[in-house]
N, C-alpha and C positions, 0 to 999 in steps of 0.2 A: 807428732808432725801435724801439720795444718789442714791435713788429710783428714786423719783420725779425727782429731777436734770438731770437723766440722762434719763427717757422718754419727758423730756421737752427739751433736745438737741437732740435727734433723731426727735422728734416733728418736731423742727426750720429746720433739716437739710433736711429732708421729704420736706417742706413746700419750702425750697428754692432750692431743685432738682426739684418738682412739679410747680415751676414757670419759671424755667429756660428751662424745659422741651417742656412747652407750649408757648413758642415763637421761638420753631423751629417748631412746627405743625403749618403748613401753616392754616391759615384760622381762628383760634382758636380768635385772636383779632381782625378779620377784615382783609381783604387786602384790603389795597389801591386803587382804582380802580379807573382812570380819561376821560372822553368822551372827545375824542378829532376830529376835521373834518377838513380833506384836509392837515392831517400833514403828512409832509415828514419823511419818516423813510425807513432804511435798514435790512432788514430779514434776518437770516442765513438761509436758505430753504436750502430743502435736495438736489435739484439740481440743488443747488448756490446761493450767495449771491446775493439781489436783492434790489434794490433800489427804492421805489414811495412813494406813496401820501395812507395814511390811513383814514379810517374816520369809529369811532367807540369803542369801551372800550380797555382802555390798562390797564393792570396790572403788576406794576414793570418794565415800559415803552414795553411790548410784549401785541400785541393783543390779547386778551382773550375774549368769549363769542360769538358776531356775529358782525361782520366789514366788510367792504368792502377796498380793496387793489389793486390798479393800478399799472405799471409798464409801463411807455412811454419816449423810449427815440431811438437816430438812430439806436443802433445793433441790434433790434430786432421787430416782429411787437407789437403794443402797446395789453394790457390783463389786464383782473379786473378779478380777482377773489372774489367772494362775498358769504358769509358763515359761520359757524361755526369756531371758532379758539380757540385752547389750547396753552399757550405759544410760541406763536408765530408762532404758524403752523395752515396747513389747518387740520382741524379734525375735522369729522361728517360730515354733506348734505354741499355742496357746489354747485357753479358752476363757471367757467371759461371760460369767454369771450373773443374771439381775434379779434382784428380790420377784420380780413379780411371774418370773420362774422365764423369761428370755434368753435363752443361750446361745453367744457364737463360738465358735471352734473351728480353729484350723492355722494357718501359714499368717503371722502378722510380720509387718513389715513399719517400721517407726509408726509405731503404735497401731493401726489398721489393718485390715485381714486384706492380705495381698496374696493373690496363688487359688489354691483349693481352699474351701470348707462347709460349714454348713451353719443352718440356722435351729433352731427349735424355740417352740413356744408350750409350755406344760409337759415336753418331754415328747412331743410331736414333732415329725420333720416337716420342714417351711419350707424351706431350701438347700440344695444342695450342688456348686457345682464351681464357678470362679469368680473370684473377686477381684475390682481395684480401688483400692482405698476405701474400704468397706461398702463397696457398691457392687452388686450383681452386674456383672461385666464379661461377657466372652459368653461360654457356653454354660450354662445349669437347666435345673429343671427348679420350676414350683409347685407345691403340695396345698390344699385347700388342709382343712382341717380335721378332715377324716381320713387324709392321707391317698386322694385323690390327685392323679396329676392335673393342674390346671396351666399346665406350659411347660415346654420342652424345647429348646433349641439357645438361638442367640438372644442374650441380653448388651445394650450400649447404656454404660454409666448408669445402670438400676432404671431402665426402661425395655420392655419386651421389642425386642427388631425382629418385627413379623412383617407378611405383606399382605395387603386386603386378602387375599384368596386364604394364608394360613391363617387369620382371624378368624374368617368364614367357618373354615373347616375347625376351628378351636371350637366358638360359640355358637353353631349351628344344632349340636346334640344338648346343650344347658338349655337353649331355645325349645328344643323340643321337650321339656322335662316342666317348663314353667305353667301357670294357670295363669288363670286372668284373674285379679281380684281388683275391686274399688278401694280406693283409699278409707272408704268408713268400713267398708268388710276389714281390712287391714288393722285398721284400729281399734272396732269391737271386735274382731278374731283373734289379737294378737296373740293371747298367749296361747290358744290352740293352733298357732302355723309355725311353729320355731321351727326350722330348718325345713319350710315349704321355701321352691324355687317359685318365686312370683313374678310375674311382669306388668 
C-alpha cells in the first residue's frame, strides 16, 4: 500500500540522516588515537607558533590526553611543558619547565595557567596562589628568595592591589632593616654587602 511505501522511505531517509549524522559526532566511531615519542611537530599555541619534540597520544596528528612537549632551539631558553592536552593545547594540571630552572605548575587553560598554581625559581617558591592568563590575578602570596613573604592578599592582572596604608604597613619593617650607604660605599663594598638591605 502507499502507506507502507511511504513509512518505509521516511524509514530509509531517517536511517541515512541518522548515519550521516553520527560521523560528525566526534567520538561516536572511535578516534584515531596514535603514541608517538620524540616526534617532531609544530603547535599553533596561543602565544605563538612553536616548534619541538612531542612524546605522547595524538589524535588527528594534535596532542590529546597527557604528553610531554619540549621546545630547544637558539631564540629562546629551551622549556617542556608536560601535562594534560586538548587538541593541541595545554589544558588541565600541567607544568613548565625552563632550562634556566623557572618553573610553573598548575590548572592551564589554552595554553596559560588559568585557576590555582605556583611559581618557582631554583626550586624555590616565588608564587603561590591565582592566575589569569598567566598573570597573578585574584588572591596569592609572593615569596622574596629566602622564602620570605613579601605580599599577601589581592593581585589585579599581575600587579599588587594594596592601598597606601597596606603598602605602609608591607614596607615599613624592610625600612627599618635597611642602612644608609653612598653610592661609592656601594660600589667599593659591593661585594661585601650581597644581601644588605640598603637605602
Amino acid at each position: 500500500s502507499l502507506m507502507k511505501k511511504l513509512m518505509l522511505i521516511l524509514t530509509a531517509i531517517g536511517l541515512a540522516l541518522f548515519l550521516s549524522g553520527c560521523s560528525l559526532i566526534p567520538g561516536i566511531f572511535g578516534t584515531k588515537s596514535e603514541s608517538v615519542k620524540n616526534q617532531e611537530i609544530t603547535l599553533a599555541l596561543s602565544f605563538g607558533e612553536k616548534t619541538g619534540t612531542y612524546t605522547g597520544q595524538l589524535v588527528k596528528g594534535l596532542p590529546q590526553g597527557n604528553g610531554v612537549f619540549t621546545v630547544a632551539n637558539e631564540d629562546e631558553v629551551a622549556w617542556t611543558y608536560e601535562g594534560a592536552w586538548e587538541q593541541g593545547h595545554f589544558q588541565g594540571l600541567g607544568e613548565t619547565v625552563w632550562e634556566d630552572g623557572f618553573v610553573q605548575e598548575g590548572n592551564y587553560q589554552n595554553d596559560l595557567l588559568n585557576g590555582p598554581g605556583q611559581e618557582y625559581l631554583d626550586k624555590k617558591l616565588l608564587y603561590e596562589g591565582n592566575y589569569t592568563d598567566n598573570r597573578y590575578d585574584g588572591q596569592g602570596t609572593l615569596y622574596n628568595y629566602y622564602g620570605e613573604v613579601i605580599y599577601e592578599g589581592d593581585f589585579d592582572m599581575g600587579y599588587l592591589n594594596e592601598t597606601a596604608v597596606q603598602r605602609k604597613v608591607r614596607l615599613d619593617p624592610f625600612k627599618g632593616q635597611t642602612g644608609e650607604l653612598s653610592y661609592t660605599e656601594i660600589f667599593e663594598a659591593a661585594q661585601n654587602e650581597t644581601g644588605a638591605k640598603v637605602k
